[in-house]
PDB file of N, CA, C and O in Angstrom:
ATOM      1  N   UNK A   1       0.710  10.216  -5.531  1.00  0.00           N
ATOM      2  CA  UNK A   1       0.835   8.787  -5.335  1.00  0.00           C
ATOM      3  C   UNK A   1      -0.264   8.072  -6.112  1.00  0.00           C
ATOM      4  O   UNK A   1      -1.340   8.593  -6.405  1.00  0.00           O
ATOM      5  N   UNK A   2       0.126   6.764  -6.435  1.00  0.00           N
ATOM      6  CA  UNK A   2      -0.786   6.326  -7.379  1.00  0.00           C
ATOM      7  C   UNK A   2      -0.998   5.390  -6.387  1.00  0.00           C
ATOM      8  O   UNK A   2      -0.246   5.048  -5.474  1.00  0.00           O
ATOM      9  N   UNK A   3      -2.968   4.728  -6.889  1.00  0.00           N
ATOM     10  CA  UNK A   3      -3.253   3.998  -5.735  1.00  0.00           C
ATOM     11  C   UNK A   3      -3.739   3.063  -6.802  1.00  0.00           C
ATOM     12  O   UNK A   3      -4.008   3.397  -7.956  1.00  0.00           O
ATOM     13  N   UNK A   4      -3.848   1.520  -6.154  1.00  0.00           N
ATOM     14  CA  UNK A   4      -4.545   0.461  -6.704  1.00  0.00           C
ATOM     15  C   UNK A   4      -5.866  -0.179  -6.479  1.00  0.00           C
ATOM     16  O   UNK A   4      -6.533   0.402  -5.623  1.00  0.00           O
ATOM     17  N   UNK A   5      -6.337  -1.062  -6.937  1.00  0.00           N
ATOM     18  CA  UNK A   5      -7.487  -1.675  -6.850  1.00  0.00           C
ATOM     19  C   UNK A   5      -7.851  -1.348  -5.416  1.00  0.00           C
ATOM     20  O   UNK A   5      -8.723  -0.685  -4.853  1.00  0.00           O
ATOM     21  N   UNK A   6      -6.566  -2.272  -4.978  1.00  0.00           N
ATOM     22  CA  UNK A   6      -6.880  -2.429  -3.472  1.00  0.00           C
ATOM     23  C   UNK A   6      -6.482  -1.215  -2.055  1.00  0.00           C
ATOM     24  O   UNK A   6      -6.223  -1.260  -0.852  1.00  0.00           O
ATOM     25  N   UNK A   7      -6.598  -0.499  -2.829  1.00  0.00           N
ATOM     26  CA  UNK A   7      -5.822   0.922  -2.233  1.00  0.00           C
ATOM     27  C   UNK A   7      -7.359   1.503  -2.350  1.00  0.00           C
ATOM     28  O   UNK A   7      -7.636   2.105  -1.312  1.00  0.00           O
ATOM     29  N   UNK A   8      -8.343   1.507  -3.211  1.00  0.00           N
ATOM     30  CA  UNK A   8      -9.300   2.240  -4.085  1.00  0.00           C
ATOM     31  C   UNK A   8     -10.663   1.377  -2.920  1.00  0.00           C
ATOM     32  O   UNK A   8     -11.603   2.022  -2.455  1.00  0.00           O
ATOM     33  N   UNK A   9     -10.468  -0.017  -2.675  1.00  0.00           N
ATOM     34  CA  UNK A   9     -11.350  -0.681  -2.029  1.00  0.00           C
ATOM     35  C   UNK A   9     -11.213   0.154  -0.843  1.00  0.00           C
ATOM     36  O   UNK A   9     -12.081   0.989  -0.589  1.00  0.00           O
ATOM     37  N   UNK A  10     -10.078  -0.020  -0.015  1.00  0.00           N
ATOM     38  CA  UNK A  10      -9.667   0.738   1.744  1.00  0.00           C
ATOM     39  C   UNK A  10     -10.218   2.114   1.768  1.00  0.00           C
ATOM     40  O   UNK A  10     -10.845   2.408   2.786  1.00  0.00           O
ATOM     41  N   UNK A  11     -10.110   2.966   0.892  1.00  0.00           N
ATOM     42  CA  UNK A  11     -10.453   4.381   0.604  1.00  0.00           C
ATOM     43  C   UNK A  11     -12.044   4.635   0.465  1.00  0.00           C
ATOM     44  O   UNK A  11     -12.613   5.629   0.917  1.00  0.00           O
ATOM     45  N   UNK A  12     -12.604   3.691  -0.157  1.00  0.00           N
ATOM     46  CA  UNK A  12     -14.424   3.856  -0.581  1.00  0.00           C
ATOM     47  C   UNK A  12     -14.611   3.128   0.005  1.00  0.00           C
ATOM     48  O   UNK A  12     -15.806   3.381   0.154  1.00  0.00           O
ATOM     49  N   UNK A  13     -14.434   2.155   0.670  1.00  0.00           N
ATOM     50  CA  UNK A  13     -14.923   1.013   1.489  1.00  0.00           C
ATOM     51  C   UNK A  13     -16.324  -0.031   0.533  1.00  0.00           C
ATOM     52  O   UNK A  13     -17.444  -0.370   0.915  1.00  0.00           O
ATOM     53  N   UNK A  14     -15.594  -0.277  -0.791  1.00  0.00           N
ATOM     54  CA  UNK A  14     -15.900  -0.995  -1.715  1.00  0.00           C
ATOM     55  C   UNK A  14     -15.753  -2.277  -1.760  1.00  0.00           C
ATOM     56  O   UNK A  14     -14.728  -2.794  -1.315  1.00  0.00           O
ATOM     57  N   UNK A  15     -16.741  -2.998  -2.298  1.00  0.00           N
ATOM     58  CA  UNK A  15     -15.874  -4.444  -2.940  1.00  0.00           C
ATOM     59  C   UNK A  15     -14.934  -4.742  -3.804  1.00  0.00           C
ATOM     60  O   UNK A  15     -14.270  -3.737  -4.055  1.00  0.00           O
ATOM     61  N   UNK A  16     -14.685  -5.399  -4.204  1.00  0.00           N
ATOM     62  CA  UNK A  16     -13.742  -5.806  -5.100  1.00  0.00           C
ATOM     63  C   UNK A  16     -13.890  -6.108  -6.686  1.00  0.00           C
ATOM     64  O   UNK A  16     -13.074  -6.274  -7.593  1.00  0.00           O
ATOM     65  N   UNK A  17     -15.389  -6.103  -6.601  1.00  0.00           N
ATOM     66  CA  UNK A  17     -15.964  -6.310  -7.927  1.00  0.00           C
ATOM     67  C   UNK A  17     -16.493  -4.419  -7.973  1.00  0.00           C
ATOM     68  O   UNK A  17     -16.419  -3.780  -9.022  1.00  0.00           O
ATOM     69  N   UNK A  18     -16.771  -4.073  -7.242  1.00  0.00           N
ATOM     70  CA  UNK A  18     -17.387  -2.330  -7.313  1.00  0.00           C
ATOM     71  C   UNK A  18     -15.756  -1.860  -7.741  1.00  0.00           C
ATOM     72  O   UNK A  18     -15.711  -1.191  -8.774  1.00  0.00           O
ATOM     73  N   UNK A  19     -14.517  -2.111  -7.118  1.00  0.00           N
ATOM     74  CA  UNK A  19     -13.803  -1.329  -7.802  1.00  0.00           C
ATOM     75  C   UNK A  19     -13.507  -1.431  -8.798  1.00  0.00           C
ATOM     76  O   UNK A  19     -13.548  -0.439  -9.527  1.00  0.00           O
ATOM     77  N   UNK A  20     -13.004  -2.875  -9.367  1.00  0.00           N
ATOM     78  CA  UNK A  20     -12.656  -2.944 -10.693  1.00  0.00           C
ATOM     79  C   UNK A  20     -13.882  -1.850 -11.786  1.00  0.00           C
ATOM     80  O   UNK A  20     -13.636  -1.091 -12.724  1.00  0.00           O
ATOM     81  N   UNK A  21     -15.181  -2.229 -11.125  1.00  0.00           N
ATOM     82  CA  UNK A  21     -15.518  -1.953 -12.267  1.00  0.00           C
ATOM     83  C   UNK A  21     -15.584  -0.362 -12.473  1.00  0.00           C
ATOM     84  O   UNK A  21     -15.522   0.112 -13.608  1.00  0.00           O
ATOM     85  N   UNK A  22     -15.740   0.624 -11.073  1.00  0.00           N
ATOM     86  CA  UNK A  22     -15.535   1.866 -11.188  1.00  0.00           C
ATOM     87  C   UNK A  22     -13.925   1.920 -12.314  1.00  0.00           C
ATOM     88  O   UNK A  22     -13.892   2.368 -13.460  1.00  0.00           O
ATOM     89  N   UNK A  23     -12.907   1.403 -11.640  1.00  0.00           N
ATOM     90  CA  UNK A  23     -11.514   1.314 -12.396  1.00  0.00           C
ATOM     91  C   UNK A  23     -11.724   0.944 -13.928  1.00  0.00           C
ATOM     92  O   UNK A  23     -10.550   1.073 -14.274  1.00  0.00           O
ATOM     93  N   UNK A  24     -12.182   0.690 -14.725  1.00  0.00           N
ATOM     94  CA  UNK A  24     -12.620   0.206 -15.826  1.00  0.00           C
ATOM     95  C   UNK A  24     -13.892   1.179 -16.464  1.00  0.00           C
ATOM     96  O   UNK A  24     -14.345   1.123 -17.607  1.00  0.00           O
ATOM     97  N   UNK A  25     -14.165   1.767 -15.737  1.00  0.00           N
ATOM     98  CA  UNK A  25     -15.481   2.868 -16.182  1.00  0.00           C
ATOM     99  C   UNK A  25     -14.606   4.029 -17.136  1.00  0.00           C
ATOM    100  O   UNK A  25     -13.387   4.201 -17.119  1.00  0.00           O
ATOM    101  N   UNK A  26     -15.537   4.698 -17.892  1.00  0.00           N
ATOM    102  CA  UNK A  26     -14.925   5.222 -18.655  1.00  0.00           C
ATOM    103  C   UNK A  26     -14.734   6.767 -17.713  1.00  0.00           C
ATOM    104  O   UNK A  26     -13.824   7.595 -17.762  1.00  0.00           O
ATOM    105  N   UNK A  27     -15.705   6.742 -17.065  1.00  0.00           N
ATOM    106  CA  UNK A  27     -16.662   8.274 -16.106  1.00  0.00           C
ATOM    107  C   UNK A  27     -15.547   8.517 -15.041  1.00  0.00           C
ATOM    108  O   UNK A  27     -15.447   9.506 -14.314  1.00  0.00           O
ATOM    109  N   UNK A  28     -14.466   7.079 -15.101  1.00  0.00           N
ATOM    110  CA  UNK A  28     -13.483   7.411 -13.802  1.00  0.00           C
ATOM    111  C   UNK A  28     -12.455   7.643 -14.382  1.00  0.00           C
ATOM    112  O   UNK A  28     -12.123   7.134 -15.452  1.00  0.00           O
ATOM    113  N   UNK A  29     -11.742   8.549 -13.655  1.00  0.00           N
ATOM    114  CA  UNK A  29     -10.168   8.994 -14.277  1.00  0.00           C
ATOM    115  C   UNK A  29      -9.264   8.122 -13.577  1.00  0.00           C
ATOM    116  O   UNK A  29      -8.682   8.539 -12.576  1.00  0.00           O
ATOM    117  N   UNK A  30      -9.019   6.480 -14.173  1.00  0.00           N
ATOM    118  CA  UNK A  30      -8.429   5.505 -13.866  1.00  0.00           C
ATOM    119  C   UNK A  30      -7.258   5.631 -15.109  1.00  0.00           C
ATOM    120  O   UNK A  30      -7.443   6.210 -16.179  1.00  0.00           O
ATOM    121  N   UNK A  31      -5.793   4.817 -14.613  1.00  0.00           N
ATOM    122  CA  UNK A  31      -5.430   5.036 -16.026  1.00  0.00           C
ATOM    123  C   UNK A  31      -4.927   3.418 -15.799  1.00  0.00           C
ATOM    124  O   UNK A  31      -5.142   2.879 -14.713  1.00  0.00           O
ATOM    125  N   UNK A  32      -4.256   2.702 -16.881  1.00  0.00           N
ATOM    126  CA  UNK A  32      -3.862   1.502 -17.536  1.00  0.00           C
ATOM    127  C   UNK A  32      -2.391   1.516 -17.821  1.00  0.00           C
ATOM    128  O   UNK A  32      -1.937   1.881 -18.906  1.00  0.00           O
ATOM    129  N   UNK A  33      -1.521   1.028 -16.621  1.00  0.00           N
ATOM    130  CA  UNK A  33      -0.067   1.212 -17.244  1.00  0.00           C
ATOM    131  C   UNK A  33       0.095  -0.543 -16.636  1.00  0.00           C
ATOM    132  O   UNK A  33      -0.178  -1.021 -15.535  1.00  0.00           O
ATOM    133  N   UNK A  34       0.847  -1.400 -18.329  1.00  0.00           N
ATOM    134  CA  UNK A  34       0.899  -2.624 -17.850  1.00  0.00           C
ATOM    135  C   UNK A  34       0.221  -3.385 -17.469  1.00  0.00           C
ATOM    136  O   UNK A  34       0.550  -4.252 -16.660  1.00  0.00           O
ATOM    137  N   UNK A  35      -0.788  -3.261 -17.912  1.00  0.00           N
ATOM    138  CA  UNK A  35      -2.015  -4.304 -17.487  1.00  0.00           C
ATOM    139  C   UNK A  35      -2.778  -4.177 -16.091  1.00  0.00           C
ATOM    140  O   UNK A  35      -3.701  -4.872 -15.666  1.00  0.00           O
ATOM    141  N   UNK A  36      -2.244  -3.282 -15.603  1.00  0.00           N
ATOM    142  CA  UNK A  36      -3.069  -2.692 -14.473  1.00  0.00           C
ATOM    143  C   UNK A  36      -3.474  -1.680 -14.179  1.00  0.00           C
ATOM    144  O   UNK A  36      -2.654  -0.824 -14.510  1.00  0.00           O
ATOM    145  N   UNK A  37      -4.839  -1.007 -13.436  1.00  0.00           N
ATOM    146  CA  UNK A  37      -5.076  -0.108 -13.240  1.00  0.00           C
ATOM    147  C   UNK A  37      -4.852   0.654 -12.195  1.00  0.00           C
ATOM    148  O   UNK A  37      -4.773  -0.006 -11.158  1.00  0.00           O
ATOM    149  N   UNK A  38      -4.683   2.085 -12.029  1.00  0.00           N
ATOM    150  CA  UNK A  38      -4.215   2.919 -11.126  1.00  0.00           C
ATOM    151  C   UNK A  38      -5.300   4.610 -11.158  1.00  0.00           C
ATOM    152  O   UNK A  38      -5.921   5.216 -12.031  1.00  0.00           O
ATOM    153  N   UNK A  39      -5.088   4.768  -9.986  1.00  0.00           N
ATOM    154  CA  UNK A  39      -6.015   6.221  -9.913  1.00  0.00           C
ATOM    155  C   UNK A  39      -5.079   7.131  -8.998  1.00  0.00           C
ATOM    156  O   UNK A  39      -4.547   6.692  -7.979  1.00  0.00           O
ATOM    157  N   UNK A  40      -4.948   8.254  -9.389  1.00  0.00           N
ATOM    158  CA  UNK A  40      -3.791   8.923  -8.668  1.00  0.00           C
ATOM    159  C   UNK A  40      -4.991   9.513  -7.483  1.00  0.00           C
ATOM    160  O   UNK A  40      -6.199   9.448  -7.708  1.00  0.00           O
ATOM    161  N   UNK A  41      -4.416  10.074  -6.235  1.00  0.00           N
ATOM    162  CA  UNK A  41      -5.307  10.153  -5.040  1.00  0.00           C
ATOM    163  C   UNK A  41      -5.719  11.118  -5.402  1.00  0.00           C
ATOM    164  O   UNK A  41      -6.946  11.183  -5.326  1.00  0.00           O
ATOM    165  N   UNK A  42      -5.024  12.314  -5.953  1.00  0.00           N
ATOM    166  CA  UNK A  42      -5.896  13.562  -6.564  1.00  0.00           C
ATOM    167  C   UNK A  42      -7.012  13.248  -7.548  1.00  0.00           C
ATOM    168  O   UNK A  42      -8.156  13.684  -7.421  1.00  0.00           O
ATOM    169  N   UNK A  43      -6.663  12.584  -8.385  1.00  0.00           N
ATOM    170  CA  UNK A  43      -8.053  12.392  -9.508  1.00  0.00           C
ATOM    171  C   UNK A  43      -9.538  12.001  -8.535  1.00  0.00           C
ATOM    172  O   UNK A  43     -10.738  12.272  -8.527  1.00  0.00           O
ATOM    173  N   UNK A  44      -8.188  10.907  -7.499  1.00  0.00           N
ATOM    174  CA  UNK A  44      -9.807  10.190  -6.808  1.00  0.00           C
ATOM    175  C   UNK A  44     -10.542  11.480  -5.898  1.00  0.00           C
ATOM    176  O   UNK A  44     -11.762  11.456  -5.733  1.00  0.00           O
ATOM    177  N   UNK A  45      -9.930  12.302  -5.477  1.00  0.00           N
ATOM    178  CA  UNK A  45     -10.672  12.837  -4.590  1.00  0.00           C
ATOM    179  C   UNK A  45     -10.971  14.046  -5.341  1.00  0.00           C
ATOM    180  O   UNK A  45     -11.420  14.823  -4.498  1.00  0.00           O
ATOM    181  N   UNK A  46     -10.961  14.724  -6.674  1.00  0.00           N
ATOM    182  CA  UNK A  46     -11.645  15.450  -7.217  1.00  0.00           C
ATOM    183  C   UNK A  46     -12.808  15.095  -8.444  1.00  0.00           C
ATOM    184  O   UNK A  46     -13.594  15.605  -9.242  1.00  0.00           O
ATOM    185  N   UNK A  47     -12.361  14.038  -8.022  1.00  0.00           N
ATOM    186  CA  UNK A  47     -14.064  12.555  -8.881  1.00  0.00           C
ATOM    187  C   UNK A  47     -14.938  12.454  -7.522  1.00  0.00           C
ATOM    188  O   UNK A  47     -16.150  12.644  -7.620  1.00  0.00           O
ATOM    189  N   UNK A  48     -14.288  12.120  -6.070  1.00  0.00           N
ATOM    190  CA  UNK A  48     -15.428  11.913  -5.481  1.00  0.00           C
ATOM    191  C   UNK A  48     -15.877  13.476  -4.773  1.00  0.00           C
ATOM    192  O   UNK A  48     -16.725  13.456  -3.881  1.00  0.00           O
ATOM    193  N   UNK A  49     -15.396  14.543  -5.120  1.00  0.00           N
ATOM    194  CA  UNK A  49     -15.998  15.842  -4.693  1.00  0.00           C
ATOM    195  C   UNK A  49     -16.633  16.529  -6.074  1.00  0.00           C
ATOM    196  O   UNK A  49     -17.204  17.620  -6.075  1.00  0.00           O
ATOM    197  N   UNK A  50     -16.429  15.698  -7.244  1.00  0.00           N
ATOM    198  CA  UNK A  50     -17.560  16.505  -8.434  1.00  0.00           C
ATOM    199  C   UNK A  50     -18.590  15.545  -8.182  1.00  0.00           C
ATOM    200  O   UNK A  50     -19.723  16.023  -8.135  1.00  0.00           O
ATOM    201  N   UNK A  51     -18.483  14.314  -8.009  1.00  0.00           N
ATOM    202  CA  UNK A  51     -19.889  13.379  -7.265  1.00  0.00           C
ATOM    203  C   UNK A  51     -20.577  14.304  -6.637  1.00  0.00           C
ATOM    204  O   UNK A  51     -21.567  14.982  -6.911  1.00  0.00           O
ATOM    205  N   UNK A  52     -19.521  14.157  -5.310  1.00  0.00           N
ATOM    206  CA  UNK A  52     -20.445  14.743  -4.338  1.00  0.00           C
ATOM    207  C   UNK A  52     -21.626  15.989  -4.675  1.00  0.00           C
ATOM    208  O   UNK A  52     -22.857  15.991  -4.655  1.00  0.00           O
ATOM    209  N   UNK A  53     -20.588  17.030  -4.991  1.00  0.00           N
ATOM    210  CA  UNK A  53     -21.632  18.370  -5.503  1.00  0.00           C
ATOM    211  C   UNK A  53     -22.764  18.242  -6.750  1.00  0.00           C
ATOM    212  O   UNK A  53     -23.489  19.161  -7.131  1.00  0.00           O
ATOM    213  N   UNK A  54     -22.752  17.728  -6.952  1.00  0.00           N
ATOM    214  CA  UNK A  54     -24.042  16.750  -8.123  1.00  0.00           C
ATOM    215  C   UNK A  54     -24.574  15.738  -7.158  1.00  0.00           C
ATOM    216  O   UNK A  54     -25.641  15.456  -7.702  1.00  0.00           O
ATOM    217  N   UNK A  55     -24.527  15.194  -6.342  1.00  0.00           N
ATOM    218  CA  UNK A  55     -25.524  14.957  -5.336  1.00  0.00           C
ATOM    219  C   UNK A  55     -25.500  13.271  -5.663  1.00  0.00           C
ATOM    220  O   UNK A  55     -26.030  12.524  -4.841  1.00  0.00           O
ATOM    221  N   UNK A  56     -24.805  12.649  -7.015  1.00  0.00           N
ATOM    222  CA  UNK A  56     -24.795  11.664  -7.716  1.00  0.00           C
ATOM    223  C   UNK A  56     -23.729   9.896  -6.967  1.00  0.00           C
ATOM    224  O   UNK A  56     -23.773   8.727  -7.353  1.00  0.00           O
ATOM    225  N   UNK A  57     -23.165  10.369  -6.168  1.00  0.00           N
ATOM    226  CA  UNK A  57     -22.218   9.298  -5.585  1.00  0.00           C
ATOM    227  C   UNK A  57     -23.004   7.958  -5.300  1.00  0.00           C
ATOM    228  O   UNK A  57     -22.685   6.893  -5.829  1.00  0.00           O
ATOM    229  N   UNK A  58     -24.018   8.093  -4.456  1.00  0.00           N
ATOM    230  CA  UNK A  58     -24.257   7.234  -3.597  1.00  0.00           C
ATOM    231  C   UNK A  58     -25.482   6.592  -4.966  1.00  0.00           C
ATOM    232  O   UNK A  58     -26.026   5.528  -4.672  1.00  0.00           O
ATOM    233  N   UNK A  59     -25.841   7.166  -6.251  1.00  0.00           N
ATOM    234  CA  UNK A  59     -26.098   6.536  -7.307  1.00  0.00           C
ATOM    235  C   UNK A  59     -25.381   6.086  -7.887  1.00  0.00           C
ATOM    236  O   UNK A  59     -25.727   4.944  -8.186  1.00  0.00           O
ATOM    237  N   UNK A  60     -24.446   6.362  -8.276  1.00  0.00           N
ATOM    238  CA  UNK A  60     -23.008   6.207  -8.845  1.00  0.00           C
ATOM    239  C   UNK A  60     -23.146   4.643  -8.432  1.00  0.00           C
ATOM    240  O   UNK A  60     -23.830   3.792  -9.001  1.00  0.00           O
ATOM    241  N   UNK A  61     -22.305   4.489  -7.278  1.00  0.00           N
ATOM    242  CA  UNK A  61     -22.242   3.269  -6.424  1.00  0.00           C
ATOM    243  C   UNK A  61     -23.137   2.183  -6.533  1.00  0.00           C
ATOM    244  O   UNK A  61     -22.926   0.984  -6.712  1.00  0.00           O
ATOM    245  N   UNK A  62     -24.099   2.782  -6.401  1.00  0.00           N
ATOM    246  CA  UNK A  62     -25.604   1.341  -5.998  1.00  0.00           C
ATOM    247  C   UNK A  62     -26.036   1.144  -7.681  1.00  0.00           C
ATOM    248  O   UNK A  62     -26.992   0.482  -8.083  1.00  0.00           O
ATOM    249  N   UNK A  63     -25.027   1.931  -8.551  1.00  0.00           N
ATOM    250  CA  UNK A  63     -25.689   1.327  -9.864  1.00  0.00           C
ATOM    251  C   UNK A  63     -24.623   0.071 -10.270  1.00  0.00           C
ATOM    252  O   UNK A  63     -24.917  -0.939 -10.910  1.00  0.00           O
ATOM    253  N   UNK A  64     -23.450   0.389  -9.775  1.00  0.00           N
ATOM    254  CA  UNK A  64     -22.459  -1.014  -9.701  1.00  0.00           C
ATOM    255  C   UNK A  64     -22.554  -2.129  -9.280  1.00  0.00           C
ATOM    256  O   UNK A  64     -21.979  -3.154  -9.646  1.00  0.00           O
ATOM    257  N   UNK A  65     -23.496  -1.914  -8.267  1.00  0.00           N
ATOM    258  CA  UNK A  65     -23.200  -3.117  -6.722  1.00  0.00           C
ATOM    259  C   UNK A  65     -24.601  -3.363  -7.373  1.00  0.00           C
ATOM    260  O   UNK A  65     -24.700  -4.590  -7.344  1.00  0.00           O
ATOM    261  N   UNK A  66     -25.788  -2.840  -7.970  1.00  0.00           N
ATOM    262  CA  UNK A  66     -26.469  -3.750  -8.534  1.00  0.00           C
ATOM    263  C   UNK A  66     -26.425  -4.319 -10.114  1.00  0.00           C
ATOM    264  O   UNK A  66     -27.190  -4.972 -10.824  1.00  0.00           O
ATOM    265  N   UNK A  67     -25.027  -3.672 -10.271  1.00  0.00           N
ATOM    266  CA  UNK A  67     -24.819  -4.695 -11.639  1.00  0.00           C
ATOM    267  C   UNK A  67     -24.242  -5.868 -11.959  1.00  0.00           C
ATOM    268  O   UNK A  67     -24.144  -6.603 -12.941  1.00  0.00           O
ATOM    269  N   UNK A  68     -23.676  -5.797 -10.165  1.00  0.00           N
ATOM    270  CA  UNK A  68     -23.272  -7.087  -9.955  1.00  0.00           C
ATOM    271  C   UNK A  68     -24.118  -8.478  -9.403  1.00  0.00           C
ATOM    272  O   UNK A  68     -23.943  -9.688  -9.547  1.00  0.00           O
ATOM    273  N   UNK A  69     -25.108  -7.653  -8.710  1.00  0.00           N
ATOM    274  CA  UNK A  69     -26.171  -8.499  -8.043  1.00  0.00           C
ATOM    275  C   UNK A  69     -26.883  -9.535  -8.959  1.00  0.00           C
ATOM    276  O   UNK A  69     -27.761 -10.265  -8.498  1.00  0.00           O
TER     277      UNK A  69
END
């Protein structure tokens, strides 16, 4: 199943500006069909378990949310 922005917010418990921009990162396996972006639930959850085991997520994250700040 393919999930959206707002599918991607409910799941990480993100903002709305943190997802787009994870969705738009090159580091995320997001893809672009039609002008919108999509992340299939498998990509997402074997992106947030190679995070995890690199210890890197919760950097990951707080480098977004302060690029928005």
């Amino acid at each position: 199943m393919l999930l959206t922005v707002g599918d991607l917010r409910k799941r990480m418990g993100v903002g709305r500006d943190c997802a787009y921009a994870l969705m738009h990162s090159t580091a995320f396996p997001s893809m672009k069909i039609g002008g919108r972006y999509y992340i299939s639930e498998e990509a997402l959850e074997k992106w947030i378990k190679s995070m995890e085991s690199k210890k890197i997520i919760i950097f990951f994250l707080l480098s977004f949310i302060k690029f928005f700040l």
